[in-house]
Residue frames relative to the residue before (quaternion, step in Angstrom):
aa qw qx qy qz dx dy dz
X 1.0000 0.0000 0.0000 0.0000 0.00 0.00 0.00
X 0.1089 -0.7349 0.6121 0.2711 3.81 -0.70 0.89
X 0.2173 -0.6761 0.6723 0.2089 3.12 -1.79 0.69
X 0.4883 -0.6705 0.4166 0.3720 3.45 -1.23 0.14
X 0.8560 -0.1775 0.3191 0.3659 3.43 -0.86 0.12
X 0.2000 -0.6172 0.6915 0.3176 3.89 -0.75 0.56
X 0.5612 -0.5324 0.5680 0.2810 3.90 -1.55 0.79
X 0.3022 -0.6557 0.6391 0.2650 3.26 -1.40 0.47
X 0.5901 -0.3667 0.4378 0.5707 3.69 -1.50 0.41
X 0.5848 0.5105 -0.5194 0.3572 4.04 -0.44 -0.82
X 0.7412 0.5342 -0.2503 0.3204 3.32 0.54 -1.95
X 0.6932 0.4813 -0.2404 0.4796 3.72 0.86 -1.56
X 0.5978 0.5361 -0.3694 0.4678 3.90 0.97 -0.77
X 0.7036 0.4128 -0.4068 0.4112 3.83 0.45 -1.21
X 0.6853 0.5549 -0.4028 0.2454 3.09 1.00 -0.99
X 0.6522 0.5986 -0.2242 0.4074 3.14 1.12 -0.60
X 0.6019 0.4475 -0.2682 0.6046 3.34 0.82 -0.73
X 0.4534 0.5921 -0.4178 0.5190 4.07 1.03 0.25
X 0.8227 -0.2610 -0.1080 0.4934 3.39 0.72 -0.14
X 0.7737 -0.5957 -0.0054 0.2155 2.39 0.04 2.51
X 0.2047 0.7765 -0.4620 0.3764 3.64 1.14 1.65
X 0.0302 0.7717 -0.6252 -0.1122 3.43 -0.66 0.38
X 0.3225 -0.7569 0.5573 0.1117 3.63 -0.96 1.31
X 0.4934 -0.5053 0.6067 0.3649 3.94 -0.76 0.95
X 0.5103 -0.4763 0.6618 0.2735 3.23 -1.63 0.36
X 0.8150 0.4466 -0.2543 0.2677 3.29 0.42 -0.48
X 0.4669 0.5858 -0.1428 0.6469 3.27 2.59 -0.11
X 0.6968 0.5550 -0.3669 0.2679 3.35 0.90 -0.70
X 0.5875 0.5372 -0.4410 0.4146 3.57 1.47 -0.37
X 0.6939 0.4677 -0.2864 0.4666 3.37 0.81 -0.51
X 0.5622 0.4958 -0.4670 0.4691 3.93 0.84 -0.47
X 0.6461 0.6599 -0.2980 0.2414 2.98 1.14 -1.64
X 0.6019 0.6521 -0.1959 0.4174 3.36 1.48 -1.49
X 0.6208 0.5496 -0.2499 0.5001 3.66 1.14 -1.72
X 0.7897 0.4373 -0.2905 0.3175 3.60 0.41 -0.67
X 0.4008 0.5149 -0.4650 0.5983 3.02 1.73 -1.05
X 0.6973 0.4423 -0.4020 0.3956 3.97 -0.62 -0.93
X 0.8367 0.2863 -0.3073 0.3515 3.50 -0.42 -0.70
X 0.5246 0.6780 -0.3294 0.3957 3.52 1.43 -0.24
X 0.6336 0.6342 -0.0848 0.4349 2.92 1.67 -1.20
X 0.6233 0.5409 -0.2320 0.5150 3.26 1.32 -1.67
X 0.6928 0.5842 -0.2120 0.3658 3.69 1.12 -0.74
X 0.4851 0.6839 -0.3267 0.4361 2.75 1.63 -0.36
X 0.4793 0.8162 -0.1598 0.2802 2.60 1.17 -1.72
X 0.8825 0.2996 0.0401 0.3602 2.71 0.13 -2.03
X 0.5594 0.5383 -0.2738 0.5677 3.34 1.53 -0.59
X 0.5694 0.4238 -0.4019 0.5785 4.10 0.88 -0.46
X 0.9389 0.1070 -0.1683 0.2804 3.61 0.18 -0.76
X 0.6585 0.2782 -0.3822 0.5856 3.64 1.38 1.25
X 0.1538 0.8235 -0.5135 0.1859 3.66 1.49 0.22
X 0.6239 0.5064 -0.2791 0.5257 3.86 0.92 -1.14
X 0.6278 0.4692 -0.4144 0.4626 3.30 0.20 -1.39
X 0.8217 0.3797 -0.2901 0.3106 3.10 -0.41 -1.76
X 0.6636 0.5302 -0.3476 0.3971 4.04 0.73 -0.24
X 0.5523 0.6232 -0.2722 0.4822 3.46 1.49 -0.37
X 0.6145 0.6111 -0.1779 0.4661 3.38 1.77 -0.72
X 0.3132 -0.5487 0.6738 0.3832 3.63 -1.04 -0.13
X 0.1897 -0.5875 0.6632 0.4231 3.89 -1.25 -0.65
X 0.3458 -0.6793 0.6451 0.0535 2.37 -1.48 1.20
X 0.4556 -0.6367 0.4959 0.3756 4.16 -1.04 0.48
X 0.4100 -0.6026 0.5737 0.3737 3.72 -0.95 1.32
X 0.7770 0.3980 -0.1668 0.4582 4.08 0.26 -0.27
X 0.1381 0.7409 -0.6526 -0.0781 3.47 -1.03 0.69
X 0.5916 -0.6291 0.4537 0.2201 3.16 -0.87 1.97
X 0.2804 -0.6842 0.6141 0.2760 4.10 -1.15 0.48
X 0.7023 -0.3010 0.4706 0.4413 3.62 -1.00 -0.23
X 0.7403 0.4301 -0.2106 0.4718 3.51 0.30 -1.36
X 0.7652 0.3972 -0.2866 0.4179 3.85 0.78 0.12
X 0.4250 0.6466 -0.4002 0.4911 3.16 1.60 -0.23
């Protein structure tokens, strides 16, 4: 299974500051860590339903009611 890369602090900060986040200095080893992880877990999942999931439309986890519009 390939995984990607662990993020660097630089990497986990731009990303953040991408939509418009600013990480404490003191959070960033740990955000820095969470992303490296969940980036990974995605791999994951993309190597081993990557077909499936193209065979699919997406579909919205949510359908708004009337009353929220």
């Amino acid at each position: 299974m390939k995984q990607n890369p662990a993020l660097t602090r630089e990497q986990a900060r731009l990303l953040a500051q991408t939509v418009g986040l600013e990480i404490p200095e003191a959070d960033l080893d740990n955000v820095t860590l969470r992303a490296s992880a969940l980036l990974s877990a995605m791999t994951a999942m993309e190597q081993e339903f990557g077909a499936e999931m193209d065979a699919v439309e997406p579909i919205p986890p949510v359908f708004p009611r009337e009353d929220f519009i």
